[in-house]
FITOR-630137 format. One record per atom (N, C-alpha, C): residue in three letters; residue number from 1; atom name; x, z, y. Coordinates in Angstrom, 3 decimals, always signed. Layout:
REM residues N
{"Ala"; NUM; "CA"; {X; Z; Y}}
...
END
This chain:
REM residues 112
{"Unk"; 1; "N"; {+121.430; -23.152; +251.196}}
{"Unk"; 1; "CA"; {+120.878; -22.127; +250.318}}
{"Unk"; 1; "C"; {+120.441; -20.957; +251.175}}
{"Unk"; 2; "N"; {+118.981; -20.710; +251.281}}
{"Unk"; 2; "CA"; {+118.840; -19.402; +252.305}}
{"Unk"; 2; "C"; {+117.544; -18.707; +251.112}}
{"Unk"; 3; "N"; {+118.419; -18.267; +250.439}}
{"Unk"; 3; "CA"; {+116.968; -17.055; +249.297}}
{"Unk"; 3; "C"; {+117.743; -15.903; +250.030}}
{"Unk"; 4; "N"; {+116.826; -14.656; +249.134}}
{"Unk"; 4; "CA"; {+116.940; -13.369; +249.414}}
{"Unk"; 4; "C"; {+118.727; -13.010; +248.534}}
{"Unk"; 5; "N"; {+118.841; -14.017; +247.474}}
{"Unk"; 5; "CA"; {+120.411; -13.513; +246.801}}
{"Unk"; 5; "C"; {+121.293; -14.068; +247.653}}
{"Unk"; 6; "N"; {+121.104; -15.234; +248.587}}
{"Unk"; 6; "CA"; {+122.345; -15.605; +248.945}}
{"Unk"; 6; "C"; {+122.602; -14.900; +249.917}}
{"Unk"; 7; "N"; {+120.975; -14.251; +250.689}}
{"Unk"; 7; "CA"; {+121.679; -13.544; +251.744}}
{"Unk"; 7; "C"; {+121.948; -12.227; +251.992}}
{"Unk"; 8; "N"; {+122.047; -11.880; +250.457}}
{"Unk"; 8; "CA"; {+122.524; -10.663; +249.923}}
{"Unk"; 8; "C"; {+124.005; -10.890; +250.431}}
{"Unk"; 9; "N"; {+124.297; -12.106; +249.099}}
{"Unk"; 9; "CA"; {+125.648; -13.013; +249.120}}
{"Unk"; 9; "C"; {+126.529; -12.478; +250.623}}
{"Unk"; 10; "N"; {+125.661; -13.103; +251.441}}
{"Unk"; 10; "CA"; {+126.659; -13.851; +252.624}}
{"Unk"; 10; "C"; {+126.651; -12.281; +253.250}}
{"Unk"; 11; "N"; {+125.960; -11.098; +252.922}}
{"Unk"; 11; "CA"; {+126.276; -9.826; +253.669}}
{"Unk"; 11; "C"; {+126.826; -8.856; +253.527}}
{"Unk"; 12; "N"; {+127.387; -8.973; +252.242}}
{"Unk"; 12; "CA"; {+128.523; -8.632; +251.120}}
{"Unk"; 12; "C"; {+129.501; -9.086; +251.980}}
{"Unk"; 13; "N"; {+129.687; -10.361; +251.933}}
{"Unk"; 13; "CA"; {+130.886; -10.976; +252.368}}
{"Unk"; 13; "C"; {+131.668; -10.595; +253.924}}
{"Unk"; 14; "N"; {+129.895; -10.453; +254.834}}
{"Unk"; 14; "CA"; {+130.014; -10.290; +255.998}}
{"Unk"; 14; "C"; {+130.935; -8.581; +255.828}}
{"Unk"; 15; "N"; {+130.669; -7.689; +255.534}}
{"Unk"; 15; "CA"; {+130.448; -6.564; +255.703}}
{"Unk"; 15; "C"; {+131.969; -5.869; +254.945}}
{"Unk"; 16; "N"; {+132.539; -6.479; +254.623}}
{"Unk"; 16; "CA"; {+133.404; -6.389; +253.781}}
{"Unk"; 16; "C"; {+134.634; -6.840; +253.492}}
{"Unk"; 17; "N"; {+135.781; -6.620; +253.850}}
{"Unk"; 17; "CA"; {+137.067; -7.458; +254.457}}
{"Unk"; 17; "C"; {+137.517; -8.483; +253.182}}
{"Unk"; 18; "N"; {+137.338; -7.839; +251.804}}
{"Unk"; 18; "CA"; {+137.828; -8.345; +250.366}}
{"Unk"; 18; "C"; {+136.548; -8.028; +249.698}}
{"Unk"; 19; "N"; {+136.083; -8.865; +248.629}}
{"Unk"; 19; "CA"; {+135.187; -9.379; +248.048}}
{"Unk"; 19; "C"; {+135.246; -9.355; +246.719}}
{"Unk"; 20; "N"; {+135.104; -8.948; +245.806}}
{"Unk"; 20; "CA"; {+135.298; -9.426; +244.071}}
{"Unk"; 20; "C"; {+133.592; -9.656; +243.481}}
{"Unk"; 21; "N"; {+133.251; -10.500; +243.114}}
{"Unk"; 21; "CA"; {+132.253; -10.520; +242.449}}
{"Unk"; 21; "C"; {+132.559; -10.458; +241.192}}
{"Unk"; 22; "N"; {+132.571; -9.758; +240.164}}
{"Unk"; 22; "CA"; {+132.919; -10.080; +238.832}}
{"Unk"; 22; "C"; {+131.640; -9.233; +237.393}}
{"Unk"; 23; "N"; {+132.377; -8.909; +236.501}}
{"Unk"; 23; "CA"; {+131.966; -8.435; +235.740}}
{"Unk"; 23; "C"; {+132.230; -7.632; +235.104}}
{"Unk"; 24; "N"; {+131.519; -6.672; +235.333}}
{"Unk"; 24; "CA"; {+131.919; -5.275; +234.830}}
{"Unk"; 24; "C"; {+132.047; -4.544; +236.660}}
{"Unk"; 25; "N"; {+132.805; -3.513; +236.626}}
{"Unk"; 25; "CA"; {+133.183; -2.843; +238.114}}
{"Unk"; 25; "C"; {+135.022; -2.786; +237.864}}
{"Unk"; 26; "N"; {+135.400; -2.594; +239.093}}
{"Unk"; 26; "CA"; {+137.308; -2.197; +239.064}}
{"Unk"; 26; "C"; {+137.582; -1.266; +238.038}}
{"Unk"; 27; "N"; {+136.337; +0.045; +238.176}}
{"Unk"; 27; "CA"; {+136.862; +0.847; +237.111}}
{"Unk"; 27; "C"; {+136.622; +0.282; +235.307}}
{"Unk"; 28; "N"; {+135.683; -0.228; +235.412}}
{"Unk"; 28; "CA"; {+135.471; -0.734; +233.793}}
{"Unk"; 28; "C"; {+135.375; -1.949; +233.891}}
{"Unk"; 29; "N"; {+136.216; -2.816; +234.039}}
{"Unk"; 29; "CA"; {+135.585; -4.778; +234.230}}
{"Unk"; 29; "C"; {+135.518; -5.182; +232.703}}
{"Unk"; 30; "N"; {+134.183; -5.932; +232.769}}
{"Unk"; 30; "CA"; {+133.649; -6.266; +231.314}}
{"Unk"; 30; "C"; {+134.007; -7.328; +230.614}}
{"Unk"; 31; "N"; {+134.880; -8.380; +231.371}}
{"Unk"; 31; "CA"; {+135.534; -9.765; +230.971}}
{"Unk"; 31; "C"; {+136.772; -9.494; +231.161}}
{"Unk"; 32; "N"; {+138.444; -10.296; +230.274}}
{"Unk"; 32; "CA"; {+139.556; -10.413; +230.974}}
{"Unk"; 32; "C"; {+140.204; -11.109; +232.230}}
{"Unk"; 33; "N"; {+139.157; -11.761; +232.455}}
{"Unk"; 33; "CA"; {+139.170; -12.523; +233.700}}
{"Unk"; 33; "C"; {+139.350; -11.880; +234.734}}
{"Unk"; 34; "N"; {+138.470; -11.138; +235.080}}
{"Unk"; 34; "CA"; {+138.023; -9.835; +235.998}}
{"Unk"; 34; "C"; {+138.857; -8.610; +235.589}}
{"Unk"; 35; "N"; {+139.011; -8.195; +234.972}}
{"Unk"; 35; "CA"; {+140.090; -7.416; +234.881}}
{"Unk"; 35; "C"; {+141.508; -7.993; +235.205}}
{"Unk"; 36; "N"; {+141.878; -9.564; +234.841}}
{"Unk"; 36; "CA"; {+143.082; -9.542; +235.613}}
{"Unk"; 36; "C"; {+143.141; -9.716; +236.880}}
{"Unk"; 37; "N"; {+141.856; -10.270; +237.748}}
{"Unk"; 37; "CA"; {+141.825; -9.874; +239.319}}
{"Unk"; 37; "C"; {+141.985; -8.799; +239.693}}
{"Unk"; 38; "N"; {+141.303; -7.728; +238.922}}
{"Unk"; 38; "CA"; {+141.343; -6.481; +239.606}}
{"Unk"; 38; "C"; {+142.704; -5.674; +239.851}}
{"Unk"; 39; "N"; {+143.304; -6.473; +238.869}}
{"Unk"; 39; "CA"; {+144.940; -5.899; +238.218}}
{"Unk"; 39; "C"; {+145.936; -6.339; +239.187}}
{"Unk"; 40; "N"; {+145.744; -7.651; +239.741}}
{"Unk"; 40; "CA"; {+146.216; -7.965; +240.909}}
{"Unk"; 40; "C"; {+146.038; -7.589; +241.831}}
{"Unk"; 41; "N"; {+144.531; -7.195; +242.372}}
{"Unk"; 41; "CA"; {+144.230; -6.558; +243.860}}
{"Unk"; 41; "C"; {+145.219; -4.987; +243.436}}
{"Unk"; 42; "N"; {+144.969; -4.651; +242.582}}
{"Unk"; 42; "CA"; {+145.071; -2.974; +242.441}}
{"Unk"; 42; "C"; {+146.820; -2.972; +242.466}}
{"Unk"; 43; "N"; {+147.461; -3.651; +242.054}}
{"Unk"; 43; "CA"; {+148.801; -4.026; +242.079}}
{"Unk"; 43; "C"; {+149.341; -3.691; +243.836}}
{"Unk"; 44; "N"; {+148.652; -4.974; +244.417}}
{"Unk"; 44; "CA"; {+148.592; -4.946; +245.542}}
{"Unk"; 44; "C"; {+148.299; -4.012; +246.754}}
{"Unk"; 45; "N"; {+147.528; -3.333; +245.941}}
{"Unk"; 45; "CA"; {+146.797; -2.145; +246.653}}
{"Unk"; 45; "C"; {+145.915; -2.648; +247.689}}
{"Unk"; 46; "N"; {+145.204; -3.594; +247.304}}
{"Unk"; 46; "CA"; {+144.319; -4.063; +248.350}}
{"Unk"; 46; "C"; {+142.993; -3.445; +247.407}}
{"Unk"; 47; "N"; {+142.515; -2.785; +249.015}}
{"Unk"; 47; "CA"; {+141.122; -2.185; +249.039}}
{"Unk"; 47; "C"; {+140.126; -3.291; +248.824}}
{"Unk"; 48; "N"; {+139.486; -3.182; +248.344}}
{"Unk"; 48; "CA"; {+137.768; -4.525; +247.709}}
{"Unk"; 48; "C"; {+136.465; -3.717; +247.522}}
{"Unk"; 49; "N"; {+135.564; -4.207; +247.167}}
{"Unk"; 49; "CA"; {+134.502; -4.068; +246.760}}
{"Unk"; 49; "C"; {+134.292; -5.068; +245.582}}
{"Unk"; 50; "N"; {+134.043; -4.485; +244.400}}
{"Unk"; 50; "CA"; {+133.695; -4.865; +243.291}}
{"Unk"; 50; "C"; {+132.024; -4.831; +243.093}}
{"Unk"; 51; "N"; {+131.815; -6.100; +242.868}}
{"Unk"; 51; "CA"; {+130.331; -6.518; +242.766}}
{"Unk"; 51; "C"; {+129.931; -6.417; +241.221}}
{"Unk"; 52; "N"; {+129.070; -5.561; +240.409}}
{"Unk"; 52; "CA"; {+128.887; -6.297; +239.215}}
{"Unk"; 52; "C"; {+128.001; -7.005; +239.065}}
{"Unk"; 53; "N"; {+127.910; -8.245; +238.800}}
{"Unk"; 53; "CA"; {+126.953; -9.329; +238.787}}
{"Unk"; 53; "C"; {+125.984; -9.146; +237.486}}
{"Unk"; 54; "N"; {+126.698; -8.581; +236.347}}
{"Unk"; 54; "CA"; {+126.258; -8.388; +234.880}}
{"Unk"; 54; "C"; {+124.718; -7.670; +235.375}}
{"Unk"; 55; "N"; {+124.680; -6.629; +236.521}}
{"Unk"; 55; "CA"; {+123.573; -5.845; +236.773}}
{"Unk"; 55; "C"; {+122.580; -6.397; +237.077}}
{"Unk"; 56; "N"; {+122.609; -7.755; +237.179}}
{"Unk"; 56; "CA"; {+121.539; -8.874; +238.321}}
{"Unk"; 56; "C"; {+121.939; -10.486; +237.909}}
{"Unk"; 57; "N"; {+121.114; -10.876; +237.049}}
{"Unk"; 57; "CA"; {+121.081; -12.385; +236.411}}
{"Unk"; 57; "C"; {+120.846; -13.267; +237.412}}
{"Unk"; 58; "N"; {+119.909; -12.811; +238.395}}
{"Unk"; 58; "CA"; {+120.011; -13.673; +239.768}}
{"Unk"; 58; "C"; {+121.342; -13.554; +241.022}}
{"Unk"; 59; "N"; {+121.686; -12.277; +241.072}}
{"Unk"; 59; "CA"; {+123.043; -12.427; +241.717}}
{"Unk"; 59; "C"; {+124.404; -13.352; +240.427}}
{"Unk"; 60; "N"; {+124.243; -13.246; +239.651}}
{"Unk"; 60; "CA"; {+125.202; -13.834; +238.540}}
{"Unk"; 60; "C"; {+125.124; -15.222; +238.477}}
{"Unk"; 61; "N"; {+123.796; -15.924; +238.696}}
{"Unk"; 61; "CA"; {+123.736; -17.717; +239.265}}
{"Unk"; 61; "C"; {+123.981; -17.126; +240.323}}
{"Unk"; 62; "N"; {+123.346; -17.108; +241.071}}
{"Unk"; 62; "CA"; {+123.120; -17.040; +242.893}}
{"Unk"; 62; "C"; {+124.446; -17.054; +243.349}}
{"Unk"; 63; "N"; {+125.831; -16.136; +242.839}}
{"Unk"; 63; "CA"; {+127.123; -16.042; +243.573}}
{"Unk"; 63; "C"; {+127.833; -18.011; +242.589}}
{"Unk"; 64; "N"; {+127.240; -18.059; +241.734}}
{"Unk"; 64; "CA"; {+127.695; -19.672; +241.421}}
{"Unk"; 64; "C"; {+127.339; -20.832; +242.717}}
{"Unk"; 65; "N"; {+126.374; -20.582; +242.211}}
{"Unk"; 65; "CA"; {+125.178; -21.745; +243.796}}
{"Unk"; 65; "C"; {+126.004; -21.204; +244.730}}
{"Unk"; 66; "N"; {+126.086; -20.194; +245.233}}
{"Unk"; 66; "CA"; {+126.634; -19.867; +246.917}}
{"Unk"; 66; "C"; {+127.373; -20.552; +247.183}}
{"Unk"; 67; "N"; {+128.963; -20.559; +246.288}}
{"Unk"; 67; "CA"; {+130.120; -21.506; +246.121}}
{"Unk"; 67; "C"; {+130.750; -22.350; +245.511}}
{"Unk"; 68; "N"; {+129.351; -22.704; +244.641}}
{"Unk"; 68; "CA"; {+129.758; -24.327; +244.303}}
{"Unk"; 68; "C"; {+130.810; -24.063; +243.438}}
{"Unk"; 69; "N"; {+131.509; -22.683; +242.723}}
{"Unk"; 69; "CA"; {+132.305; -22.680; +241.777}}
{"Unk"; 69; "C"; {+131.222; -21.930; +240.235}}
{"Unk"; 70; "N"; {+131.994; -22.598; +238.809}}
{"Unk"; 70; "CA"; {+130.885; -22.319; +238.091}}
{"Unk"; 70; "C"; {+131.424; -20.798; +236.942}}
{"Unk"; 71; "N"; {+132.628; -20.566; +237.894}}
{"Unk"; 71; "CA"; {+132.709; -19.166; +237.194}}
{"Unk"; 71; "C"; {+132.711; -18.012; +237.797}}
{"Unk"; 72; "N"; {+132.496; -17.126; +236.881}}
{"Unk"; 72; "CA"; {+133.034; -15.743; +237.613}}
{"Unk"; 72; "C"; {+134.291; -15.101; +236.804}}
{"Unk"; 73; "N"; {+135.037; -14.013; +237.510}}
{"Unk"; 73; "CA"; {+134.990; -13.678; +238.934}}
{"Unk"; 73; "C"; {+135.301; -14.366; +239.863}}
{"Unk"; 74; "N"; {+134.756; -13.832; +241.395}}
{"Unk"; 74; "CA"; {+134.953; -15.222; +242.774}}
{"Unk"; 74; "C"; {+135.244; -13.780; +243.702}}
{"Unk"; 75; "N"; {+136.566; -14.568; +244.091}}
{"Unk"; 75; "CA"; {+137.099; -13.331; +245.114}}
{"Unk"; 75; "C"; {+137.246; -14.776; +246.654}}
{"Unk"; 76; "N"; {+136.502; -13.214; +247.357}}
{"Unk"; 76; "CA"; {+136.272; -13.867; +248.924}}
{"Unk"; 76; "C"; {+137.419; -12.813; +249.573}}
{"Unk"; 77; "N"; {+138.169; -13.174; +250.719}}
{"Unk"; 77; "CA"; {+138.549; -12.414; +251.518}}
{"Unk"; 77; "C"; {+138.191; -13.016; +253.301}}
{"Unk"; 78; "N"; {+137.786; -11.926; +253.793}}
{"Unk"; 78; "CA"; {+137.303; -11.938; +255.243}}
{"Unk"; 78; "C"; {+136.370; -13.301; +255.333}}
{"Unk"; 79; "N"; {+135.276; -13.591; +254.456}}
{"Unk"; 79; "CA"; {+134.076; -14.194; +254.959}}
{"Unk"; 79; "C"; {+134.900; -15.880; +253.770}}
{"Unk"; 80; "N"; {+136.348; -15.702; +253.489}}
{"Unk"; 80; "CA"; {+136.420; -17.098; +252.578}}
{"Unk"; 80; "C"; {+136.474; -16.875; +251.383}}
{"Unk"; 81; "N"; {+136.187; -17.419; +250.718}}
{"Unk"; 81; "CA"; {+136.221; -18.042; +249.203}}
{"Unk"; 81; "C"; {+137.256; -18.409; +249.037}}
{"Unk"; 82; "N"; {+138.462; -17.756; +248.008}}
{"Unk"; 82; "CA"; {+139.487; -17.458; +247.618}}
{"Unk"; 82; "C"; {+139.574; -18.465; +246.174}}
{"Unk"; 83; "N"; {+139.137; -17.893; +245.524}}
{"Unk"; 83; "CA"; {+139.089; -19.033; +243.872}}
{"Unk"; 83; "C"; {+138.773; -17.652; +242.746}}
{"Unk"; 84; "N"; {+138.717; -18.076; +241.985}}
{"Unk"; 84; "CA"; {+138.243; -17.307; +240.408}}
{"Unk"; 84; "C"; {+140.207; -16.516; +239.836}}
{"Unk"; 85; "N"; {+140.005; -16.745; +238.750}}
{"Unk"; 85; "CA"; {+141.208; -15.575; +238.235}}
{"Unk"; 85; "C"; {+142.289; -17.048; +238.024}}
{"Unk"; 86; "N"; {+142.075; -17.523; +237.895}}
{"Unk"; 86; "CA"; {+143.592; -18.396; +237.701}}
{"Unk"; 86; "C"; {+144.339; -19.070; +238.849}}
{"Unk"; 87; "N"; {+143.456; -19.108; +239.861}}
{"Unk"; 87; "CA"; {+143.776; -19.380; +241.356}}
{"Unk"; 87; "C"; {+144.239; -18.048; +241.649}}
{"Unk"; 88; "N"; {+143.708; -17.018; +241.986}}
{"Unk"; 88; "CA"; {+144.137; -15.815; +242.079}}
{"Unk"; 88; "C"; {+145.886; -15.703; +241.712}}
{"Unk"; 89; "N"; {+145.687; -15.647; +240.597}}
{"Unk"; 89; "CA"; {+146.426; -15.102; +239.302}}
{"Unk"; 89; "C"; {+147.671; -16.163; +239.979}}
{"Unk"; 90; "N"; {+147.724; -17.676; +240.074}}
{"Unk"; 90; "CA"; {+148.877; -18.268; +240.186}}
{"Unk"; 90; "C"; {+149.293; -18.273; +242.085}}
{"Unk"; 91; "N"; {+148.069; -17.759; +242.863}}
{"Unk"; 91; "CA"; {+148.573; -17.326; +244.149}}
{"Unk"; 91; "C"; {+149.596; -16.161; +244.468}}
{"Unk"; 92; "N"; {+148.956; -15.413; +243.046}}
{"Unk"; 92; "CA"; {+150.156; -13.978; +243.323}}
{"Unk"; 92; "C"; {+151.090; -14.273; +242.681}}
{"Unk"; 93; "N"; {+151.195; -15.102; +241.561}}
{"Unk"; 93; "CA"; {+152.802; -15.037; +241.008}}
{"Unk"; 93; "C"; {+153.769; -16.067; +241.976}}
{"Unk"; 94; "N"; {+153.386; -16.770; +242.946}}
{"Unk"; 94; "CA"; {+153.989; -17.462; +243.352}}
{"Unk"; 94; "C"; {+154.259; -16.953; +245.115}}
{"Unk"; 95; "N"; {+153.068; -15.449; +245.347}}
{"Unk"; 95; "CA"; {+153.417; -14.824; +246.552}}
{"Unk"; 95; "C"; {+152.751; -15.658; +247.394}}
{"Unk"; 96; "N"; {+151.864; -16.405; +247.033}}
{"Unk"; 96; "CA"; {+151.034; -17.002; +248.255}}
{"Unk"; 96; "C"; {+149.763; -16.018; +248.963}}
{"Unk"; 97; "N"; {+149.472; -15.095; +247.497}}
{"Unk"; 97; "CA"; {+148.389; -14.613; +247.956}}
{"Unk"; 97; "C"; {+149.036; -13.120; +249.099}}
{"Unk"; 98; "N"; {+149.801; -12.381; +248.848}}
{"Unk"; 98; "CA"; {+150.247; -11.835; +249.590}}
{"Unk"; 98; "C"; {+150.512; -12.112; +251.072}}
{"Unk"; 99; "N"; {+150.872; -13.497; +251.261}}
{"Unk"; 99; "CA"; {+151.334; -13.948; +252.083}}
{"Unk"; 99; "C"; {+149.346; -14.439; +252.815}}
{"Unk"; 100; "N"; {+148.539; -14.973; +252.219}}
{"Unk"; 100; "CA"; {+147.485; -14.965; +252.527}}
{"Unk"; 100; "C"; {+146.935; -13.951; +253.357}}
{"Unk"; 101; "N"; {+146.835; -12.673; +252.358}}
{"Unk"; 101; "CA"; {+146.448; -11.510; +252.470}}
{"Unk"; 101; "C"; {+147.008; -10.838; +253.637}}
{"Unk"; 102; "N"; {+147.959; -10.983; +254.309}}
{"Unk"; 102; "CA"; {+148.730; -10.613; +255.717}}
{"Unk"; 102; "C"; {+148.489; -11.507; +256.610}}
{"Unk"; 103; "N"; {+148.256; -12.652; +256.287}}
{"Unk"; 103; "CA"; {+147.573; -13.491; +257.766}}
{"Unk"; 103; "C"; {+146.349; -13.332; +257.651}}
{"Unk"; 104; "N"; {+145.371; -13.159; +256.653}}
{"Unk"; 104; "CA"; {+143.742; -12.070; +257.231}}
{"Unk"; 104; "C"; {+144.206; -10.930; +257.527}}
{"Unk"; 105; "N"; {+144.857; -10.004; +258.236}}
{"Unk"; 105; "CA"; {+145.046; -8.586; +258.222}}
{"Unk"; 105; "C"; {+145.017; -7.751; +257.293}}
{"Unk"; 106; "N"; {+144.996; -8.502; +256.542}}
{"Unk"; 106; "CA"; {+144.615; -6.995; +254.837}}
{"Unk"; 106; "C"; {+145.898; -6.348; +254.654}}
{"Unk"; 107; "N"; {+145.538; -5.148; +254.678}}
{"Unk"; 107; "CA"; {+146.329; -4.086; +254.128}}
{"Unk"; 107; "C"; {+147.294; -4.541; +252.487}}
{"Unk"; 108; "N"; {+148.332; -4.474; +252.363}}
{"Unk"; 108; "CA"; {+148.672; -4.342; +251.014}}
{"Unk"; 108; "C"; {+149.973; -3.467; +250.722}}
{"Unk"; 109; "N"; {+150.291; -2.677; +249.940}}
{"Unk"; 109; "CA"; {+151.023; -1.983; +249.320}}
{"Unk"; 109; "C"; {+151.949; -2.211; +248.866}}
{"Unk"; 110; "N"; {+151.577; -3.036; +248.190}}
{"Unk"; 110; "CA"; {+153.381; -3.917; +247.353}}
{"Unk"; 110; "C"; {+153.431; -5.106; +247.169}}
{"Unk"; 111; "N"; {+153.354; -5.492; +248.706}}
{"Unk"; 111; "CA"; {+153.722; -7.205; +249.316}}
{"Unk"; 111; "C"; {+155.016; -7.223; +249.063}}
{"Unk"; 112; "N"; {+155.424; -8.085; +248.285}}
{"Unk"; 112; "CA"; {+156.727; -8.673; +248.186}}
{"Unk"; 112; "C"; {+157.215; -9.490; +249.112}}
END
């Protein structure tokens, strides 16, 4: 895939240690999906960049196509593709993602 969205995509990703593509922004997320990612990063206190895709119908396919997953939100950390909110969601209740999140170097707050 080499359009002008993916390589939006891939410079987001580049540029940026944590990743959220979702819907809505951290401060107002427009789905519960995305709001419970954000609830987790923010828990965590991990710093992100919140993408709203809702703003751009071509970034909203385009971040699907990129990774071959068919929902949003899609959280990347340091250049990988992490999973949507229920991957998320069952990485942190089980402390994997924390434990993730410290072998990329990411900062977090209330690593258990």
């Amino acid at each position: 895939m080499n359009t002008p969205v993916a390589e939006r995509i891939q410079q987001d990703i580049k540029e940026n240690d944590v990743v959220l593509f979702m819907k809505g922004t951290p401060v107002f997320p427009q789905c519960g999906f995305s709001a419970a990612v954000v609830q987790v990063l923010s828990h965590l206190g991990v710093r992100f960049k919140g993408i709203n895709v809702l703003e751009d119908p071509g970034l909203r396919q385009g971040i699907k196509d990129f990774s071959s997953w068919p929902t949003v939100p899609q959280l990347y950390v340091k250049g990988e593709f992490v999973g949507g909110c229920d991957i998320v969601r069952e990485m942190f209740q089980s402390g994997e993602l924390q434990q993730f999140l410290q072998d990329k170097g990411i900062d977090t707050q209330n690593a258990a």
